[in-house]
N, C-alpha and C positions, 0 to 999 in steps of 0.2 A: 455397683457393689452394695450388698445388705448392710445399713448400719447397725453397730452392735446394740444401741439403743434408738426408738424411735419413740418418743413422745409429742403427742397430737392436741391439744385443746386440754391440759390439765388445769383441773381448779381444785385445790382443798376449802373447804368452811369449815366451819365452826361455829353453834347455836349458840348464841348469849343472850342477857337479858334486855339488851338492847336489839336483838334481833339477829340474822345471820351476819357471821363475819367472815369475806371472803382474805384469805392470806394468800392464796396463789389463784391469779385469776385467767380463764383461759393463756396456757403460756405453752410454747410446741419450739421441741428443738429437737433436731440428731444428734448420736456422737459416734463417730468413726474412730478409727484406729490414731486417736489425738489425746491432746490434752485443753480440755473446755475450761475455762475461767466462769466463774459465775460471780458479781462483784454488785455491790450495794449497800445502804446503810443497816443497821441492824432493823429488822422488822421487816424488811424488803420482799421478803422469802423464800429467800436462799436456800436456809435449813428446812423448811418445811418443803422446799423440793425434794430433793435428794432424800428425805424420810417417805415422801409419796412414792416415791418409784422402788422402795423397798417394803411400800407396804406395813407401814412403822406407825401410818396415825390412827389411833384406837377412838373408838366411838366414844363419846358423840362426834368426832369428826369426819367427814364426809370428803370422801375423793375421788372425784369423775373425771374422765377424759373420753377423748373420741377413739383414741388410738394408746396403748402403751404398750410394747413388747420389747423384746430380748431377744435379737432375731428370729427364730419362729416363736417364742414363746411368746403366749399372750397374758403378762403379769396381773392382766384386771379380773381373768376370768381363770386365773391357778389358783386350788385351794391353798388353807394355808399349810400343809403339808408339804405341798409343792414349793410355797415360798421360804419354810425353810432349810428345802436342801440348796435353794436357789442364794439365799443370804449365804455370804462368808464363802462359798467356794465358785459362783458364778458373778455376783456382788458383793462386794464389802464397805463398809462404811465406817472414816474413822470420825467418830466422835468431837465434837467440839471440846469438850468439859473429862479428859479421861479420868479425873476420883470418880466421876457420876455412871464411867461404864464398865471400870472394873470389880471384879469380885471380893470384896472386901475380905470374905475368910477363904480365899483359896490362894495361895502363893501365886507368883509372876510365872515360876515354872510350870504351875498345873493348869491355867488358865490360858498359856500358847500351844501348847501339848494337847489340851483339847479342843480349839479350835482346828488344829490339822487334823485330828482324829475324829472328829463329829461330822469332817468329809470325805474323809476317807481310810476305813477302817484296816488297808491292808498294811497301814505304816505300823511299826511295832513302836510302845513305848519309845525303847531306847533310842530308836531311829527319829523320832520325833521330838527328845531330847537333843538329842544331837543340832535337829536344823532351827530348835528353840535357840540355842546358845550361837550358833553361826547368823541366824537372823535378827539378835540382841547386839551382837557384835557390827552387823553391818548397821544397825543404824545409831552406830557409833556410842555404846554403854560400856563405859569399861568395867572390868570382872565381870563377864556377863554368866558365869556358872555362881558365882555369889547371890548376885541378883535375881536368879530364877530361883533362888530360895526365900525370897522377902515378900514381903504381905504390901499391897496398895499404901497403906499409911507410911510405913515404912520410907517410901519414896519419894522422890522432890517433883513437883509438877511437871519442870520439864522431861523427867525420867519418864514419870506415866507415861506421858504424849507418845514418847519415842515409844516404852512397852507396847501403848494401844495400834500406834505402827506397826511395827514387827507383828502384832498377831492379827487382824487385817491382812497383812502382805502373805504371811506364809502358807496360809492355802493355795494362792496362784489364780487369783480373782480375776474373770474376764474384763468385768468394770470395778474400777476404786471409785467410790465418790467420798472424796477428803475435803469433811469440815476445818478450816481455820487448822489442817492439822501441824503447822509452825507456830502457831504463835506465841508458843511457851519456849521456843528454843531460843537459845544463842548466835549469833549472824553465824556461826562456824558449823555448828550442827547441823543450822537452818540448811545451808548450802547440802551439805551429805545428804538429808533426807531427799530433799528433792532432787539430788544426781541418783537416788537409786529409785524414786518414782517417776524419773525420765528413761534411765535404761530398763523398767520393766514396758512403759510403754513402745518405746522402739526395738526392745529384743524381743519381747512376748505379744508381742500385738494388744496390750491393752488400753483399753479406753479408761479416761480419766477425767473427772470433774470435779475442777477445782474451786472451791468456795474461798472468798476469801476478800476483806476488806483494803488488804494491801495492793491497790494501784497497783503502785510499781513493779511490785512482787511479780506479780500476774502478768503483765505486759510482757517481765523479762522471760517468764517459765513459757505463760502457757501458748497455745496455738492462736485461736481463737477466744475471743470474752465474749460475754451475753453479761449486759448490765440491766439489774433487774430495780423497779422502783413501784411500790404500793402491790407489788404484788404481780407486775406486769415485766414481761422483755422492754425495754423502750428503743433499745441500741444493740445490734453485734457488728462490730471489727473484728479485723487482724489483730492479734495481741501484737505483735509489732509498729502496728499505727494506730493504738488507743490513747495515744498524744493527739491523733487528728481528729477525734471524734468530736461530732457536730453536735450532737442532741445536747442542750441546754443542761440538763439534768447530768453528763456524764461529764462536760466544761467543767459545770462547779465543782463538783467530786474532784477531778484534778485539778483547780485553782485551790482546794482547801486546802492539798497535800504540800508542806514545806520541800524546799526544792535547794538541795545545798549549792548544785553550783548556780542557779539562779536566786538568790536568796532577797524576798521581801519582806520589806518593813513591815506588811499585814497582812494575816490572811482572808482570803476573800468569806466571807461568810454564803450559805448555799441558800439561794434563794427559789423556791418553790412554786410553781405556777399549777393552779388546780386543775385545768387542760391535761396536765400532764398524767393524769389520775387515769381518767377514762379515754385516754387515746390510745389504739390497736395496738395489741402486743405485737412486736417485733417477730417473723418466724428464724431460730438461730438453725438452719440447716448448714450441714456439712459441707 
């Protein structure tokens, strides 16, 4: 079976004055009809994944691969016209930081109303009023006709998150790739977002990559992890037996996370071996 993404040999750089910096360094993975964990410390390059395969990092930065497509599409060689009918209704990406992506002078209402509409022109206003306030609702906002009339500032952080959700989701995206998109919520919230970023995977066939520093989080949601370090895969498991992972580097990670019914006196602090830098990226296929 074709997977829905295929990434081969991807590196982003970046020119500095100390020289090139590579942030994702040869790293190849599929994603099928799942849901992908991508997990590691901040700098790792997690985010700058997920922006390379949307075509998101702007010069001077540099991003090569041997292979990137979209089942037939070939993302490295679509203009960018093509990439963006491809953004938001074939990909969507939610945002780490949502003050930083939404529209500061366009209300909540006009800003999901044109995400469904900048894909597809046959929905009428009203109609896409309509599945703005049922798509607010589902990810659990209350008064969401209220709130499609407020401005970004307006808002509490965990509200945005959920807003930058909902509009993300409501075009019907083949791949979601969601930055940290919980980490502003409430364990209550937490939970509904991701029961409606699980049934779109299993009812709509969507693939999904999940970025995200929370261990545990990850192990319980998603399918599969790819733990990535300096820029490299080092380790993919089962998300179900990422408690068994061997690689040194993915030990410490889970020896730092407190652990309530195992509860210790210290936690381990994560010790770093430079080997670990320049040894082969892990390939995460499906």
């Amino acid at each position: 079976m074709t997977p829905l993404l295929d990434v081969q040999n991807l590196s982003v750089k970046f020119p500095t004055r100390g020289g090139i910096a590579e942030v994702v360094r040869g790293i190849s993975f599929t994603l099928g009809k799942e849901r992908l964990g991508i997990v590691g410390e901040s700098g790792s390059g997690k985010s700058m994944t997920g922006r390379a395969i949307l075509r998101l990092i702007r010069k001077p930065g540099q991003v090569t691969a041997d292979r990137m497509r979209m089942g037939e599409v070939d993302l490295l060689a679509a203009s960018e016209k093509q990439m963006r009918a491809i953004r938001g209704s074939h990909i969507s990406m939610i945002m780490q930081d949502p003050k930083f992506s939404l529209n500061p002078v366009m209300s909540v209402g006009q800003q999901i109303v044109e995400a469904l509409r900048a894909h597809d022109r046959r929905t009428s206003k009203v109609a896409a009023q309509t599945r703005a306030i049922e798509m607010l609702d589902a990810v659990a906002i209350r008064d969401p006709e209220r709130v499609m009339t407020l401005y970004p500032h307006e808002v509490s952080g965990g509200m945005g998150q959920r807003i930058m959700i909902a509009m993300m989701l409501i075009p019907d995206p083949e791949i979601l790739i969601a930055d940290e998109p919980t980490s502003a919520l409430d364990v209550s919230v937490q939970l509904q977002v991701l029961e409606i970023m699980d049934k779109l995977v299993r009812e709509r066939g969507m693939g999904l990559i999940f970025i995200s520093h929370d261990l545990n989080l990850v192990a319980n949601f998603c399918d599969r992890v790819a733990v990535m370090y300096a820029g490299r895969i080092v380790e993919v498991c089962e998300a179900g037996r990422l408690h068994e992972a061997v690689h040194p580097y993915t030990v410490g990670l889970l020896n730092s996370v407190p652990n309530l019914q195992n509860p210790r006196p210290r936690l381990e602090v994560l010790k770093r071996d430079p080997a670990w830098r320049d040894a082969p990226s892990v390939v995460a296929s499906s």
